[in-house]
N, C-alpha and C positions, 0 to 999 in steps of 0.2 A: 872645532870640526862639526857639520851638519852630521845629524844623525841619519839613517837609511828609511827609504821611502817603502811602502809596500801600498800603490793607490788602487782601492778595494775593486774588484773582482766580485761582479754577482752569482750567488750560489749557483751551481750547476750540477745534474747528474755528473757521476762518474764512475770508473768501469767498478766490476763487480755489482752495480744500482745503488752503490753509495750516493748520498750529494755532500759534497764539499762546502762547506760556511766559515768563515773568518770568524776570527776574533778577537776582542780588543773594538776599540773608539772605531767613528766614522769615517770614511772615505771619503775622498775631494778625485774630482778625474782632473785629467793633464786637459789644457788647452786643445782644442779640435786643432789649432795650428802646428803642434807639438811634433807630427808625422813631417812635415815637410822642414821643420826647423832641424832635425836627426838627419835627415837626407842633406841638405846643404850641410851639416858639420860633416855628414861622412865623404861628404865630397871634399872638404877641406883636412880630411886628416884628424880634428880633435874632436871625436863626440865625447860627450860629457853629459850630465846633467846636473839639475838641483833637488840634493836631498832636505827634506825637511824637518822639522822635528817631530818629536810625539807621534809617530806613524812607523806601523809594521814594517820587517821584511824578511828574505829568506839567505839563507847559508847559499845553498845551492839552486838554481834553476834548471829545468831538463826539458828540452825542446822537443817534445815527440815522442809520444805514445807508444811506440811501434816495439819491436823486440830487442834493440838494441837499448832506446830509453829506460824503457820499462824493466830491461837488465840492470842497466847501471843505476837505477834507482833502487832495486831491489839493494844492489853488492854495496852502496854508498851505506844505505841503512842500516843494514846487517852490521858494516864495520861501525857504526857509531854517528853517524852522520842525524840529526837532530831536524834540523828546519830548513825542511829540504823540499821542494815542490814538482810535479810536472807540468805543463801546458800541451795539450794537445787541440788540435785546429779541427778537428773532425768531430762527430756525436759519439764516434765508438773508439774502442782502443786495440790495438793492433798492427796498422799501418799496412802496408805490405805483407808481412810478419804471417799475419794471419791466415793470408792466401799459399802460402807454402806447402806442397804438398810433400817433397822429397822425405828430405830427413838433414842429420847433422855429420858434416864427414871427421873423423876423430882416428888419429892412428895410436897404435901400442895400447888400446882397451883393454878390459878383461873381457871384453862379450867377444874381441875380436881371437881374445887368445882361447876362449871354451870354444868356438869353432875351426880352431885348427889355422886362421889365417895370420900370414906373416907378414904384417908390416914396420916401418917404421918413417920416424921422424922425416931421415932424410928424404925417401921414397914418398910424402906424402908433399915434401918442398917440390922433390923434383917433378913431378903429375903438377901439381897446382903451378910451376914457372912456364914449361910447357906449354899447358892449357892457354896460358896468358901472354902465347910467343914471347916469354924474356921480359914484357916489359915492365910486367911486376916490381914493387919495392920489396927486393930479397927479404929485407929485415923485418920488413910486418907479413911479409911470409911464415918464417922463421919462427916468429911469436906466433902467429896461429894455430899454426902446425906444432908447436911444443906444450901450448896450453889447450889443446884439442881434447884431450882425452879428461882433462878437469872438469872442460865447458861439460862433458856429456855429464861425468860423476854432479858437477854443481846442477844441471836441470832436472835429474832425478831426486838429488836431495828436496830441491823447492816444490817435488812435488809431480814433476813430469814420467814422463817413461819415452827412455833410448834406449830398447834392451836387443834389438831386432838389427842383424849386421845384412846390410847389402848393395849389389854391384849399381854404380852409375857410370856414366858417359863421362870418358877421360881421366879415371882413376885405373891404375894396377892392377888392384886387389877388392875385395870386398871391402869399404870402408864408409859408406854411408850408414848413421844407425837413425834406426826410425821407432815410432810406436809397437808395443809387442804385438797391437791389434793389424798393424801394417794401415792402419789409417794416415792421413797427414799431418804430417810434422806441426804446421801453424797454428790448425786452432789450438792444439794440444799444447804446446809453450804457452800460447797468449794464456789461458784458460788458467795454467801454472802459473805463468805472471801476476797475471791479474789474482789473483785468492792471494799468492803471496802478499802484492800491494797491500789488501785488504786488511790480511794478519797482520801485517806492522805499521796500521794505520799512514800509507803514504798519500798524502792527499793530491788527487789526479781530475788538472780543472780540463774540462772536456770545451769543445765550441771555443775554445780561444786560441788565437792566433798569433805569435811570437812575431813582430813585425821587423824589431830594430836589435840587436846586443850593444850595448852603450859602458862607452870606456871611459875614465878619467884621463888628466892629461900626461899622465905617466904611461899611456898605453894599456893598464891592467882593465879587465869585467869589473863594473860597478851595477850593471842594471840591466834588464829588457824591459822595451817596450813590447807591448801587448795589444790586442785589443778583442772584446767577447764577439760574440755573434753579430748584434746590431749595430759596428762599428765604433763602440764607445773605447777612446785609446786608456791603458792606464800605464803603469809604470812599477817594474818591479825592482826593487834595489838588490844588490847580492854580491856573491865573492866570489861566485864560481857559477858559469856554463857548459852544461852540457849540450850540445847540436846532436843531436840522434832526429833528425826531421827527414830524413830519406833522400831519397834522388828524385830525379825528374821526369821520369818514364812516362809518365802520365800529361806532361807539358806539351802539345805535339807543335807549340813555336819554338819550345826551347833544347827539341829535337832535333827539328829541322836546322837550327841556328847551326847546331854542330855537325849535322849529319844530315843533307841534302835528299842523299839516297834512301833516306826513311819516311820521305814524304808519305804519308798517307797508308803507315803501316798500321793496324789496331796496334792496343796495348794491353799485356795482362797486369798492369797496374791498378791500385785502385785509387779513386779516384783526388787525393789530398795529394799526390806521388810528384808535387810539382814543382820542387827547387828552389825551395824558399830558403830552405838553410843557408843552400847555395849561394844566394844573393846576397843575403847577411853576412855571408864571410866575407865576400866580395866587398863590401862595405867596408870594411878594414884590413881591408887589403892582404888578406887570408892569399897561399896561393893556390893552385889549382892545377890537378893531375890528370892526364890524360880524360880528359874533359869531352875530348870527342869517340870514347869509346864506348858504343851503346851495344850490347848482345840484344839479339832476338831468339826469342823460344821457339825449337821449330813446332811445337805439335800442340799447337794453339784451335779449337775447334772458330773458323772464319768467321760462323753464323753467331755466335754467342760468345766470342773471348774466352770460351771458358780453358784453362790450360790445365794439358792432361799429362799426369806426373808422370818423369822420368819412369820413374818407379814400374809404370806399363812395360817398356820397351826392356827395362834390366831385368823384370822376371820373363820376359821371353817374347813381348811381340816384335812385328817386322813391319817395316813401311814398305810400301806398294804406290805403283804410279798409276795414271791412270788406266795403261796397258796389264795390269794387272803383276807387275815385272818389279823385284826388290830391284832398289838403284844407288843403295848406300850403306857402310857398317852404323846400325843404328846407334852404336852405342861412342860414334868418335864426341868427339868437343861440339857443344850448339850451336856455333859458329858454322862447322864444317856440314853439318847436316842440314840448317837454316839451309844455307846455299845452296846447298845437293836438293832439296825440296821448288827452291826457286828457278831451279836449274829444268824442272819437269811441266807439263803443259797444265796450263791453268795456273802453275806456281804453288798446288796445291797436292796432299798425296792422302792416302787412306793408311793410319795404323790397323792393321789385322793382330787379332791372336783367338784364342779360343779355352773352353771352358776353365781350363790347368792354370791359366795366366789371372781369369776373372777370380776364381778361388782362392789365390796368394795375395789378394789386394783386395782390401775394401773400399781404399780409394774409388774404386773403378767404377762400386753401385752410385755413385754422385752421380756421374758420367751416363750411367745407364737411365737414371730417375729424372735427370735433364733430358731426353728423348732427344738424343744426340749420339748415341750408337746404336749400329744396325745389329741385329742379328739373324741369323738361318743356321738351318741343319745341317749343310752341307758348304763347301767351296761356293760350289756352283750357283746354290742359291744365293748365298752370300755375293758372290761377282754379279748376280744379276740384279740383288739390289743397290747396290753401289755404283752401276755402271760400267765393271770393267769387264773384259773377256775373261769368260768363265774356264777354258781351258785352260789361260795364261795361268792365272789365278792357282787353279787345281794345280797344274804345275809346279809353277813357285814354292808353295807349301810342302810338296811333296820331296821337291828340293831341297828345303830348307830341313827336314825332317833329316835327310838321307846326311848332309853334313852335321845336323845336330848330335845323330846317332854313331857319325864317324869322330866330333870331335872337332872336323874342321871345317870353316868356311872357306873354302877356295876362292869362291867371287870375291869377297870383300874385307874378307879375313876379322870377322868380327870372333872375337874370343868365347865371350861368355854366351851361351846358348844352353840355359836353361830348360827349357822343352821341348819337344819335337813338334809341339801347335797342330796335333793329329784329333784332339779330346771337343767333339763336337758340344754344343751346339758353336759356332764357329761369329766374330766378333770385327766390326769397322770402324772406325772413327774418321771424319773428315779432319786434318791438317792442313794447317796452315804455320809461316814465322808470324809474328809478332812482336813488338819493342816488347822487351823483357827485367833488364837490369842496366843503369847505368854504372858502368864502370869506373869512371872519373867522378872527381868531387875536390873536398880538399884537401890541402896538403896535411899531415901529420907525421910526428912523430912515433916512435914505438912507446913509446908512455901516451898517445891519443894526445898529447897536445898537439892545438892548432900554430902551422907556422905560417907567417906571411911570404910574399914575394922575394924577400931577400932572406929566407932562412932562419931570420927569429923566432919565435915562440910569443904569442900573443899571450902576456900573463892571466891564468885563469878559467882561457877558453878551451876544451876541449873536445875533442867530438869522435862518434864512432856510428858503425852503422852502411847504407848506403849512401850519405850525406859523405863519404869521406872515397876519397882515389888511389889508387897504388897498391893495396890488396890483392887484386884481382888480374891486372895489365890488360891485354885485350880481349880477355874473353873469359868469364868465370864459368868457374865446372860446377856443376849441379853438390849441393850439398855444403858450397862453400859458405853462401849467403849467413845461414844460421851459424855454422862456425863463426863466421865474422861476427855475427851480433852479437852473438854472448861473450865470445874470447875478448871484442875490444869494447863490450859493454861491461864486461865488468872492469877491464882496465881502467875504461874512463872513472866509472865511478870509484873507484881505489884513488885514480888519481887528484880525482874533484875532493875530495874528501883527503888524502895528505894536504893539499894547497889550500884548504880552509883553513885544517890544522896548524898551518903556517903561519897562518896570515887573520890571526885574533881568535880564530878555534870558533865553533858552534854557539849559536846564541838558542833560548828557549824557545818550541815550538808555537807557533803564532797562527796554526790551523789546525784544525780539526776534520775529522769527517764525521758526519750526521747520521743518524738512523736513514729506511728506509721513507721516501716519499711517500705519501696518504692515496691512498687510492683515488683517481681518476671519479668525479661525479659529472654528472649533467650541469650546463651553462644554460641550456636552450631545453626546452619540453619537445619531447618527440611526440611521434605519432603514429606507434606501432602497437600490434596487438600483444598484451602479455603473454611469456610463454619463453621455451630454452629452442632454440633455432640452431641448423646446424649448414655448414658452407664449406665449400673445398675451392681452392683458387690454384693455379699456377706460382711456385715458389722458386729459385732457384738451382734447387735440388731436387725436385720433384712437389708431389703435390702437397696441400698445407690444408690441414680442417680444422676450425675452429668453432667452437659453442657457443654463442650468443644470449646474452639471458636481457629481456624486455621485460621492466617492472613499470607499474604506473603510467604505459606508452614511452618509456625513456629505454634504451640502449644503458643498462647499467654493468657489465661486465660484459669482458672478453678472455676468451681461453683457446690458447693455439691445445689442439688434441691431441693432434699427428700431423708429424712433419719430420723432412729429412735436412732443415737447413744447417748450414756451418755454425758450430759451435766458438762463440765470440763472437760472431758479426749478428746474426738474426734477432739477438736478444736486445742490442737498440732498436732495431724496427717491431719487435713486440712490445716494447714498453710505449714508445713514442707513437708508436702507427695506433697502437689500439687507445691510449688515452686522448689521444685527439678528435676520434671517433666519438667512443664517447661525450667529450666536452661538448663537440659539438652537432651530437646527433647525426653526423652524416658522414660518408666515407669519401667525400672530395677534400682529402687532410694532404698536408704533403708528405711526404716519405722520406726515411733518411737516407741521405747523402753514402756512398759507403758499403749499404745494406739494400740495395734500390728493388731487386729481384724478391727478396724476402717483404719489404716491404709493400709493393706491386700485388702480390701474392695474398698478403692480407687482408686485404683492401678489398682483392678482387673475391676473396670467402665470404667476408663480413656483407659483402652486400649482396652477394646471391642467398646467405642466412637470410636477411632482413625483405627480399623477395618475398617470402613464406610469411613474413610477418604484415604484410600490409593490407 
């Protein structure tokens, strides 16, 4: 019997500003032909390949960086899990993951029982079947919702904080838990995740792309193919996959494919979000669940994608149409409200709240430091910069107070009404829907095994995350998303890790991670005057200043000062934006992928700095 291949992988950053390096003998890559040869076996049913000798490989492989990977890699390792790797296709790590703003929904907590609120189990199946009109797989319902209350205890263990209980769209009860700071849920996980990885040395190859999962002809995971950045294919051998590669929000052919009527919607995906997994399963004829079920976020700002967390509307704002006139309980399912919004002239509405609302959320100064909410003194001034009738407007408010203060909304009958939105200075946001979440993916099991078309169980392969269907049914309720990742990420990795166990148990670890990369020097001599220069650009959170220090005519460091970017995404376009700069004396460098705004942003400081210096 051939031994297992591991065909080498050039060093890479990775998260935490680890770089990853091999070890052990030389690397041979696969034939350039190798991608089209996997594609006709997967056409025929037997992929396979040939292992070699004398060459590395890994127990486990995990396809995707994002919150669900990055989970199961974590729980794999923890239990004992040895030589075990990730692949992620992007510069940074996160996925999705990272742009979350809500929180984690979890019933029967103890944060939920110090405040007095009564949930349970059942009530947390029946809100999330609902939400999903029925079409949910009950029974990975069932496990979400029982394991809910571990995910929140296990992300604070690793280091996170869910200690903050509150109301979202389409649950009962208070059940969403968030950061104590009421910031967003995403960076705060990834940021957890990622140091975790670090502490247990889990080695995370960034810019590579998982292209093929390759079976033997007994059907079980033997290997992925791969390939880095500039196309070069290699070949990982192994016992076990994990698919955490996400959904496809970000595809807009492979949106349209299933969903017509979303031609030409933005998306708050970012931008890896493409369905690659997808495709991989499909290749082995993985099968595939409600496939055409796409949610749209309704309160997506049009001009900038940027999506503005539920978390707004559950501490107390209202959506407004253009008549200045509430037209919907803001707080039902994204589904119903998308449509209620699409239903209004333009297709577009205004979120209003006011100062009581901006106080309970720091989310919100994101929103504010993008120059993407309005504010004024008054209603009136507020309706006059927004455009709508300033009486209406004054009205509405005044209304909404009057039921806030009685308890009931008679229009629309929304429940939870937090404040009375009387606490000037008073607050708008442009709304918009937006593709959001894919619903559909593949089929699994409650143990996160992948099954195929006729119900089998593909031996080895398993997967969790948004890359998988039936979760959610037709429409996921805010706070579920993170549920899912952690509850069937750490399942997967539980389960990837018995089925190694199984099946020859862990071999010795065959990677390592590396110290920090060497500081950034000049390739090219500049031609600037010595001296520390300072720039402020446009970031995606507001504005970005950075230091520039000019030694010998050369650009030899950079230092972001102040800046409000997202924590997890900015720090690949500081590392990458500013060392390229440097390299090569000038700020026409590319940006990463991912981090676009942040990066745009640096670019555009460093060279208003270097203005000064010439």
């Amino acid at each position: 019997m051939k031994k297992g291949i591991f065909v080498g992988v050039a060093a890479m950053a990775a998260a935490a500003a680890a770089v990853i390096v091999l070890s052990g003998p030389a690397y041979t890559s696969l034939d350039k032909s190798g991608k089209k040869n996997v594609q006709e076996a997967a056409a025929e049913g037997t992929l396979e390949h040939e292992l070699e000798e004398n060459e590395k490989q890994a127990d486990i492989v995990i396809i995707g960086a994002g919150g669900a990977g990055m989970t199961a890699a974590v729980e794999a390792t923890q239990k004992g899990a040895t030589n075990l790797i990730v692949l992620e296709k992007m510069p940074i790590t996160g996925g999705n993951t990272v742009r979350a703003t809500g929180g984690l929904n979890a019933a029967e907590t103890p944060y939920q029982k110090a405040d007095g609120i009564e949930d349970s189990i059942e009530l947390f199946v029946e809100d999330t079947m609902k939400g999903g009109k029925n079409l949910n797989d009950p029974k990975l319902v069932q496990v979400m919702a029982e394991q809910s209350a571990d995910a929140v205890t296990w992300v604070n263990e690793i280091g996170g904080d869910l200690s903050v209980v509150g109301q979202f769209g389409g649950a009962s009860v208070k059940r969403i838990h968030r950061p104590s700071d009421t910031s967003a849920v995403g960076p705060m996980l990834v940021n957890a995740l990622n140091a975790k990885l670090k502490e247990l040395d889990v080695p995370v190859f960034l810019e590579t792309e998982a292209v093929h999962i390759l079976l033997n002809e007994e059907g079980a995971v033997v290997g992925v193919q791969a390939a880095t950045k500039g196309g070069e294919p290699y070949t990982i051998s192994c016992k076990a996959v994990i698919l955490a590669s996400g959904g496809f929000g970000a595809n807009s052919e492979l949106v349209v494919k299933y969903r017509k009527d979303l031609d030409g919607f933005c998306t708050t995906n970012q931008s890896g979000a493409t369905g690659d997994g997808i495709v991989m399963a499909q290749e082995l004829k993985a099968g595939l669940v409600d496939i055409d079920q796409i949610q749209t976020h309704p309160t997506v700002n049009p001009d900038t994608t940027t999506m503005y967390t539920e978390g707004v509307r559950g501490n107390g704002a209202i959506l407004v149409n253009k008549s200045g006139k509430r037209f919907v309980n803001e707080l039902e399912t994204r589904d119903v409200v998308s449509e209620a919004i699409l239903n209004q002239e333009g297709k577009t509405c205004f979120m209003v709240f006011d100062q009581s609302v901006r106080e309970s959320l720091s989310a919100i100064e994101k929103y504010i430091g993008q120059g993407i909410i309005t504010q004024a003194d008054t209603p009136e001034e507020l309706a006059e910069a927004i455009g709508v009738d300033k009486d209406q407007l004054k009205a509405t408010l005044e209304q909404y107070a009057t039921y806030q203060t009685g308890g009931k909304d008679t229009e629309f009958g929304r429940e939870s009404m937090e404040v009375p939105l009387n606490m000037p200075p008073y607050y708008a946001g442009l709304c918009a829907p937006a593709v959001h979440h894919t619903m559909g993916g593949v089929k699994i099991d409650t143990a996160t095994q992948v099954l195929k078309e006729d119900g089998n169980a593909i031996p080895g392969l398993f997967a969790a995350g948004e890359v998988v269907g039936g979760v959610h049914g037709a429409n996921r309720l805010g706070g579920n998303a993170v549920t899912d990742i952690v509850v069937f990420g750490r399942l997967a990795g539980n389960a990837a890790y018995d089925y190694v166990m199984k099946n020859g148990g862990f071999t010795e670890k065959t990677m390592k991670a590396a110290g920090e990369e060497e500081a950034a020097q000049p390739e090219v001599k500049g031609n600037y005057k010595d001296g520390t220069y300072t720039g402020t650009g446009k970031g995606n959170n507001g504005d970005i200043t950075v230091e520039v220090v000019v030694k010998d005519g050369s650009v030899t460091s950079i230092e972001l000062t102040d800046h409000h970017e997202t924590p997890g995404i900015y720090e690949a376009a500081e590392k990458t934006v500013t060392s390229a700069i440097i390299k090569t004396q000038s700020t026409t460098v590319d940006g990463v992928s991912g981090a676009t705004n942040s990066s745009n942003g640096i670019k555009e400081a460093v060279a208003l700095a270097l203005e000064k210096a010439k």
